[in-house]
N, C-alpha and C positions, 0 to 999 in steps of 0.2 A: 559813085555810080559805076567806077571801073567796075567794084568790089563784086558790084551786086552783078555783073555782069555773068558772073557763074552761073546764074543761078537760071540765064537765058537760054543758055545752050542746052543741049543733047543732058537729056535725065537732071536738067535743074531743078525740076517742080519736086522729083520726089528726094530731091536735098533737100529742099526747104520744109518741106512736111514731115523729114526727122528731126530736121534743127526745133520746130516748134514742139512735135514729142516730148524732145526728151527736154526743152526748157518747162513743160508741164510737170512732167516724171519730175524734177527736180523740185520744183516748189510742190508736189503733192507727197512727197519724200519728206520734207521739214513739218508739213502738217500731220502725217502720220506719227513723224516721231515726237510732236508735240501732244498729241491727240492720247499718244501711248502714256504719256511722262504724266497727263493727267489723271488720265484714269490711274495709275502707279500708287499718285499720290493719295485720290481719295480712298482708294485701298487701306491704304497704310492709318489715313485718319479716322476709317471704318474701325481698321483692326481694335488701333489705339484706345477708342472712345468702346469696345465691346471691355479690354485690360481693364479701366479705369470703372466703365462699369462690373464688372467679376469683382475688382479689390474690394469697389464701394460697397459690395453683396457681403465678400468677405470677411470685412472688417466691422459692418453694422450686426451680423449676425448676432441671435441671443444665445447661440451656440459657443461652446469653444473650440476652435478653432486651430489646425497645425499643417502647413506643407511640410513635408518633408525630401529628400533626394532619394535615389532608390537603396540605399544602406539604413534610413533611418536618419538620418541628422536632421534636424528642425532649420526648416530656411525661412519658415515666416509663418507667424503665429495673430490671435485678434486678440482683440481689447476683450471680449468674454473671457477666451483664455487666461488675460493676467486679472480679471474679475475673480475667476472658478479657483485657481490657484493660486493664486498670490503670489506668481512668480511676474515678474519683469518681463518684459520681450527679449531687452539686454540679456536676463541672465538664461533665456531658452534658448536662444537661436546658437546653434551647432551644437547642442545636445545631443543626444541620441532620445528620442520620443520617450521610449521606456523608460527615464528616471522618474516620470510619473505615477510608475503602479507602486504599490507598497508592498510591505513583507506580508502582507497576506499571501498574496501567488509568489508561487516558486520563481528560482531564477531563470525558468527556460520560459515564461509562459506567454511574456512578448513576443519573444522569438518565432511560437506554437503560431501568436496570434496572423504574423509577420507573414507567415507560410501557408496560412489558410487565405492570407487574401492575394498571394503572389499565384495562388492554386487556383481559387475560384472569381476573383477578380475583387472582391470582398470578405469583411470580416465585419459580425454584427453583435453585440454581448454585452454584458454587465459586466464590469469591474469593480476591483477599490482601486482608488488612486490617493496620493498625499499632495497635501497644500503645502508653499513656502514654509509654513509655521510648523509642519507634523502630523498636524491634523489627517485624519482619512476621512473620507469618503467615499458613497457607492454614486459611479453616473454606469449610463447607458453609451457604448462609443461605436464609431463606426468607422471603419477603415476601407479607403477605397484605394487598389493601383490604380494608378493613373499609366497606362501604356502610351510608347513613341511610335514611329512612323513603322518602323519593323515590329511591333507588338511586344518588345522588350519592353517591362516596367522601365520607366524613368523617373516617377515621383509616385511620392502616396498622399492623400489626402486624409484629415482624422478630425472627425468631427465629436463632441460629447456633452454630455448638459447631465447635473447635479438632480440624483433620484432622491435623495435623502427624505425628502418628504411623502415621496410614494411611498417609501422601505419604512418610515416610522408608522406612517398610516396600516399598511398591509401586516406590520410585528403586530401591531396592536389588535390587529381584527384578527389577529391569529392565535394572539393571546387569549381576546376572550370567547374563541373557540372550545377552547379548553379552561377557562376561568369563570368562576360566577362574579357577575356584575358589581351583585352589593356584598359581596366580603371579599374577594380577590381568589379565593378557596379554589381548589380545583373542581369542576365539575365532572358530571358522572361520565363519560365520555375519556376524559384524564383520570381520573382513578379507576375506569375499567383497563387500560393500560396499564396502569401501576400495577395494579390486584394481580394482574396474569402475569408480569413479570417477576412478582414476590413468590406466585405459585409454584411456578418456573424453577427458582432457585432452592425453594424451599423442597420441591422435588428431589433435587441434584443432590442437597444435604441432607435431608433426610429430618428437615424438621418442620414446622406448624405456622398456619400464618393465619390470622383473625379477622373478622373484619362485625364491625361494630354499626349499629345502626340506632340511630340518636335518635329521639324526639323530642322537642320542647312539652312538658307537659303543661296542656291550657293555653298555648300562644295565643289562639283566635281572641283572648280578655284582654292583651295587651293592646292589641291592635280595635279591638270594637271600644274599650276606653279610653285609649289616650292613643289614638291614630297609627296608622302609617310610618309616621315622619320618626315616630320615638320606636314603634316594631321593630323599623329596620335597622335605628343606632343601636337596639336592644341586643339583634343579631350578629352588628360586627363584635360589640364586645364580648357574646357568646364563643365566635369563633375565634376570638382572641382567648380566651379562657381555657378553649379544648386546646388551641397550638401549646399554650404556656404549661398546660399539663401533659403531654405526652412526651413522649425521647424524642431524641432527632431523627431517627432513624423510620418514626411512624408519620402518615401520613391522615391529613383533615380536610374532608371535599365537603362541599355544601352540594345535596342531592336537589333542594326547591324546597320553599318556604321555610318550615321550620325546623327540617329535615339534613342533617348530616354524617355523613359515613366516615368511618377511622378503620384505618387501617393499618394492623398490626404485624409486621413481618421480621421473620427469624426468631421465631417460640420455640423454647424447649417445649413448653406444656401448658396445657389450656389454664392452670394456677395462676400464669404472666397473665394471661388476657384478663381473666377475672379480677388480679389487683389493681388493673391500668383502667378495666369498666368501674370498679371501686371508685377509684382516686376521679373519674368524671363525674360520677355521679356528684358526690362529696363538692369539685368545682364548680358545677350548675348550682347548687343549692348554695353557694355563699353569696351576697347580695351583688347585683349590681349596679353604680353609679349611673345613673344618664340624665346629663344635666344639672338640675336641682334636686333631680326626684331618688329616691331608695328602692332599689323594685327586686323583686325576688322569684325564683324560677326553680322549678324541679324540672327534671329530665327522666325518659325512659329508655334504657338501652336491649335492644336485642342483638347478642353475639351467636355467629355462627364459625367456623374454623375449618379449616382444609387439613387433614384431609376426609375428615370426619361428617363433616353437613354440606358438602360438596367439593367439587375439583374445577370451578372456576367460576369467574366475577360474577354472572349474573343468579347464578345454585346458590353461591354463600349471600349475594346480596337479600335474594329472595326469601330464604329462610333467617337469614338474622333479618330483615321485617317480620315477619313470622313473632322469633323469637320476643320483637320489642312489642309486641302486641300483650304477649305474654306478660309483659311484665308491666304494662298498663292494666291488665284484669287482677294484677296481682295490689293493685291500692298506687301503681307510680313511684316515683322517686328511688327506682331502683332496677337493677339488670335482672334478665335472664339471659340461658344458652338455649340452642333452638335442641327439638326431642321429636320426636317423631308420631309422636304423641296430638302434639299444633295442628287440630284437623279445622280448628272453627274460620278461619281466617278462610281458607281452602275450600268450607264447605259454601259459607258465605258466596264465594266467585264461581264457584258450580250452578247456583242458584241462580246468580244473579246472568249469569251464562245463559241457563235454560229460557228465562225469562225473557233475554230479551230475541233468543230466535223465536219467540211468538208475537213480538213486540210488531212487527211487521203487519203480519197478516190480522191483529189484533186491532190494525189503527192506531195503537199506541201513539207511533211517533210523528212530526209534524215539523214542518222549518220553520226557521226564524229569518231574517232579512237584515245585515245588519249597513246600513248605508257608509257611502264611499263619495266622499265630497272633494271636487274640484278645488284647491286651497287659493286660487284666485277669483275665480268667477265664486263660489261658493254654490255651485251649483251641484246638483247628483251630478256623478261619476261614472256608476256602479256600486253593486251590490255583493255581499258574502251570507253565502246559503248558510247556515249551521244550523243542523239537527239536534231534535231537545224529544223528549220523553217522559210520558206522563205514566209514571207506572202503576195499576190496580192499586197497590199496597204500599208502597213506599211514597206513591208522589210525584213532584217532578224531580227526575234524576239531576244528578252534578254533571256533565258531559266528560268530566273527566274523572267520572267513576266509570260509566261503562264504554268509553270509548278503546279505552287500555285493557278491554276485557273481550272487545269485539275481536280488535287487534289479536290478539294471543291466541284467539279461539279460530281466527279464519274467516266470523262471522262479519268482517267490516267487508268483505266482497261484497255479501249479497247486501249489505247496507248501505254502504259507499254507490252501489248502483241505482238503488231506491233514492236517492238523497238526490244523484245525479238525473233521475229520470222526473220528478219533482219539480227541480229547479229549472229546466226545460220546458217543464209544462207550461210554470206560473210564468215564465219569461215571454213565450211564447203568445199567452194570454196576454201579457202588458203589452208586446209591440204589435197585436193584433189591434189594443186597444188604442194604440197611438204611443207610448213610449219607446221612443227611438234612444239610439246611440249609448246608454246603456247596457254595461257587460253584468254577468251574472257570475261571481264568484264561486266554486266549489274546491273545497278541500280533497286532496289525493293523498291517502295513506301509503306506507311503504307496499304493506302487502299486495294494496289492487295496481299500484305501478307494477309491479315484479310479475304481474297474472299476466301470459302470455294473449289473453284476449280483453286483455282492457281496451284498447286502441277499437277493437269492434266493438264494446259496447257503449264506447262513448259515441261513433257515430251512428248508430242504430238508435241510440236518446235523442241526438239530433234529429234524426230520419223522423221516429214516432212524432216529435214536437212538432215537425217541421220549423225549426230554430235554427238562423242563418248561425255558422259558427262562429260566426265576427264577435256573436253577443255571448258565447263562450268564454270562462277565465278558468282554466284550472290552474290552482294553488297547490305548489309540494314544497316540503322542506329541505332544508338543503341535506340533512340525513337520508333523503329519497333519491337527490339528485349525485349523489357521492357511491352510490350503493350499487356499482359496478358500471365502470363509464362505456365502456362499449352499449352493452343493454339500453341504457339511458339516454346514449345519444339516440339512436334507432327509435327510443318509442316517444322522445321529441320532439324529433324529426318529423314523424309520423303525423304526431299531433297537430303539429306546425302547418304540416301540409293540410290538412285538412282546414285549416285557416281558423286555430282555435288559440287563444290568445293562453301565452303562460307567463306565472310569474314564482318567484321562491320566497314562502315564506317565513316568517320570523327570523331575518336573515342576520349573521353573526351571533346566534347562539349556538350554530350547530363546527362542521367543520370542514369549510366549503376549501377548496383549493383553488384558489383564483386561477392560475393557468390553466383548469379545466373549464371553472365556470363561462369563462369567457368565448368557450367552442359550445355552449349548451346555446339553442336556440330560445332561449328567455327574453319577452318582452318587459319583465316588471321584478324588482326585487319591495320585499315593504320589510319596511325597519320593525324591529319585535319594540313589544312596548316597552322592556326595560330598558330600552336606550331614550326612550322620548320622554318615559315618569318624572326626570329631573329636570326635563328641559326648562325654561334655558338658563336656570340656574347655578346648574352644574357644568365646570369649564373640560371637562373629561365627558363627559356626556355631548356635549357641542361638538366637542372634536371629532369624537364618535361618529354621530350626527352626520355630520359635515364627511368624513372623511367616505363612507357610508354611499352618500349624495352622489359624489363625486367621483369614487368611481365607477358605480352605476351609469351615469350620464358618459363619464369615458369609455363604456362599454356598448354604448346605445340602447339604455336602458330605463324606460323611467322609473319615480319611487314613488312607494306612498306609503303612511306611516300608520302605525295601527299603536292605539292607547290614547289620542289626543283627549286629553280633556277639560283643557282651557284655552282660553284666548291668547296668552305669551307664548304655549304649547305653537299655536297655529302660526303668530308670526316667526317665529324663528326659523321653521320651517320653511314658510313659503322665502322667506328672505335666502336661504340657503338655499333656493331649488328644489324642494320636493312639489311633486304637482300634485300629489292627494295625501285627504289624510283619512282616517277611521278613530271613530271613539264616541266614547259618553258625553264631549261635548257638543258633539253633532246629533247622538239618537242612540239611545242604546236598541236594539238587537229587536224587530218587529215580527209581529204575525203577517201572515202575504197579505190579508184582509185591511191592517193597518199603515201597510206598507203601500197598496193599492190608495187608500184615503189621505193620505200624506205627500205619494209625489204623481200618483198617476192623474188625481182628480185636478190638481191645479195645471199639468201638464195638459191635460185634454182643453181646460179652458183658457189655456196660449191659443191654441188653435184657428 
């Protein structure tokens, strides 16, 4: 009581009300720093648990996978990683990353890589790299710095995954870019290359180069009696007979069907060319084996020569046709050289020229309809317009007699618009009639894409139909779509805009560049029929196929397949992702009249 006795007197009250202060301040002091110590911790068990999630990210990846320090040395690598290469973690970590590329790139080109991502914060590319074993391969890799707290790199990141199978697929479609399907041969595309580089030289030396133009005499008996299937083994062993008889030096392209071109370069004198067309002829005429059977063949060859019957590939091809014409009126089974003389062939396509610019205004011409089925539902799709010709005096034409003559002459403009204004009509009429969701196919030649008013006259066919553009398909080949990419992107674009549906077709026969294709605004590519005639018997055709499919759909693009014409055809297909197909198994090729009684009339009575 003495004690407290302080606390009585003069200013005791406000002693005691700092004594309880600061006994507060005290225990609010032990709370705070307890209060801190927690939070601290669960910080720290945040951080922890984000670490262990990152590795678990890390480490599961199907990528492969490398840290590195900011020099390069590997601090920790994933299980992809010792997947892709067949190196150990043991034997990666403190490496230096770069012992991975191979003697393909030079020895700076790590380094190169190193500095482009110390530069721009990344580095994104294709390499080759080697596996433990030696092996190479090509992956896709990606390098990132990783910057510290003052923006000095401190680590780099590398991530990569094995293309090998994109690169085998895209060698191969780029092979038979320039390869024909069923002999391996080079096509005409590849030997117009050749041909101007033989001219080229033969220039420079001052000497001759030939080129040879084959016919099978009579193939169409091989194939109308004993099928297809023996035609075509008829032909590989044909174009094994021309390789086996020429030099090494000359070259054997399969032009289509039964049709091949040789090409002869570094002649003294057109005497060489004339022994070398001798000695074919002579190798056509000896029997060939196929199968069981004995089967025998003559051939017609027309030769032309530079610098004499033209000064480049398409002057010498054209005339040595010419010439092998010649030497079919001449009884067959034997050469000519082209003469200036060779007017019938010429007069022929003059005629047949004149003909058909009256073919229009004649009524002559008329489309056909040829259906486009859903390969799941098996439903219509859409439709492809192709135009047919019924000429006074000849009949109904071959479309690839005079379509190749429109083309040359200029005449496919104003036909190409006919066709298109047509096929807007009758479409126009179906979705009046009640056929919905239904596109209308039409083909676009090189020439009316290249016409700086095609783009208006497509939407002025709209306009006149009044045809929404949805129900629009224009079809170009990928030799339209390569045929100068500025220009092409523009009138794509163009089209695109307009809300008209595109797609490329007969796609990998021609010689598409996939890094471009891929900036073309294309909704659809359709596989050409000589990749689906074998299906799915053929294990090189499936791959095709497939490979095809695939990356189309990796492009956002769908496919549909044209030549189907059977049922194995159809499942292999739809099993691999294609969502449409075309062909003789579905319908061959209809009048609108036909066309209207087959999907409009059962369509109207959904209704």
């Amino acid at each position: 009581m003495i004690a407290l006795s302080v606390f009585d007197g003069p200013g005791g009250k406000e002693l005691l009300d700092a004594l309880i202060l600061a006994a507060w301040l005290i225990v609010a002091g032990y709370a705070l720093v307890a209060f801190i110590a927690y939070h601290q911790h669960n910080k720290r068990r945040a951080a922890e648990a984000q670490v262990r999630l990152a590795a678990a990210a890390f480490e599961a990846s199907i990528q492969g996978m490398m840290m590195t320090d900011a020099a390069g040395a590997i601090l920790q690598v994933n299980a992809a990683f010792e997947r892709l290469t067949g190196y150990a973690r043991a034997q990666a970590l403190g490496r230096h990353a770069g012992f991975l590329t191979s003697t393909r790139h030079d020895p700076g080109f790590f380094q190169r890589v190193f500095a482009a991502a110390e530069e721009r914060g990344y580095w994104e590319g294709e390499m080759w790299n080697s596996r433990a074993n030696g092996d190479l391969f090509p992956a896709f890799m990606t390098l990132s710095a990783v910057r510290g707290a003052r923006g000095r790199t401190v680590n780099y990141a590398m991530s990569f995954v094995d293309i090998s199978e994109r690169k085998q697929a895209e060698q191969r479609i780029r092979h038979l870019a320039y390869h024909d399907l069923l002999t391996d041969l080079p096509n005409r595309a590849l030997m117009g290359e050749r041909v101007g580089a033989a001219i080229e030289r033969a220039r420079r030396d001052g000497r001759k180069v030939a080129l040879l133009f084959v016919d099978l005499d009579r193939f169409k008996n091989v194939n109308d009696s004993l099928g297809h299937v023996v035609g075509d083994e008829l032909l590989r062993h044909c174009a094994a007979r021309l390789l086996a008889t020429l030099r090494t030096a000359d070259l054997v392209g399969r032009q289509g069907g039964d049709e091949f071109a040789v090409l002869l370069a570094d002649l003294a004198d057109i005497e060489d060319a004339a022994r070398i067309a001798a000695k074919l002829v002579e190798s056509v005429r000896r029997p060939f084996v196929v199968g069981s059977r004995e089967l025998r063949l003559t051939c017609s060859i027309g030769v032309a020569v530079y610098p004499e019957n033209g000064a480049n590939f398409d002057t010498l091809l054209q005339n040595s046709d010419s010439a092998m014409y010649a030497a079919k009126e001449a009884g067959r089974d034997c050469f000519r050289f082209h003469s200036l003389e060779m007017t019938r062939r010429a007069t022929w396509r003059l005629e047949l020229e004149n003909d058909l610019r009256r073919a229009v205004p004649a009524n002559q011409l008329w489309l056909a309809y040829h259906p486009q089925i859903d390969l799941k539902s098996g439903k219509l799709a859409g439709c492809e317009a192709l135009v047919r010709w019924r000429h006074p005096a000849r009949g109904a034409m071959n479309p690839a007699e005079f379509i190749p003559v429109a083309e040359d002459s200029g005449i496919i403009v104003s036909l190409g618009e006919w066709v298109l204004r047509e096929a807007c009509r009758d479409r126009a009429r179906w979705a009046a009639a009640g056929l919905a969701g239904v596109r209308v196919g039409v083909n676009v030649s090189s020439v009316q894409f290249r016409d700086p008013a095609y783009v208006g006259s497509v939407e002025r066919a709209l306009a006149d139909a009044r045809l929404p553009a949805a129900l629009l398909e224009l079809e170009v080949t990928e030799s339209v779509i390569m045929g100068g990419f500025e220009h092409v992107v523009a009138t794509l674009e163009a089209l695109g805009r307009l809300g008209i549906h595109l797609s490329v077709d007969d796609f990998g026969t021609g010689y598409s560049s996939l890094s471009y294709l891929k900036r073309f605004p294309v909704d659809k590519l359709k596989i050409d029929r000589s990749f689906v005639i074998e299906l799915p018997g053929d294990s090189e055709s499936c791959a095709i196929a497939s490979a095809i499919i695939g990356l189309a759909h990796g492009l956002g693009m769908r496919v549909i397949a044209e030549g189907v014409e059977n049922e194995r055809q159809v499942a292999f297909l739809r099993d691999a992702g294609c969502e449409e197909g075309q062909g003789y198994f579905y319908s061959a090729p209809l009048a609108a009249a036909e066309f209207e009684a087959r999907y409009l009339a059962p369509a109207l009575a959904q209704r």
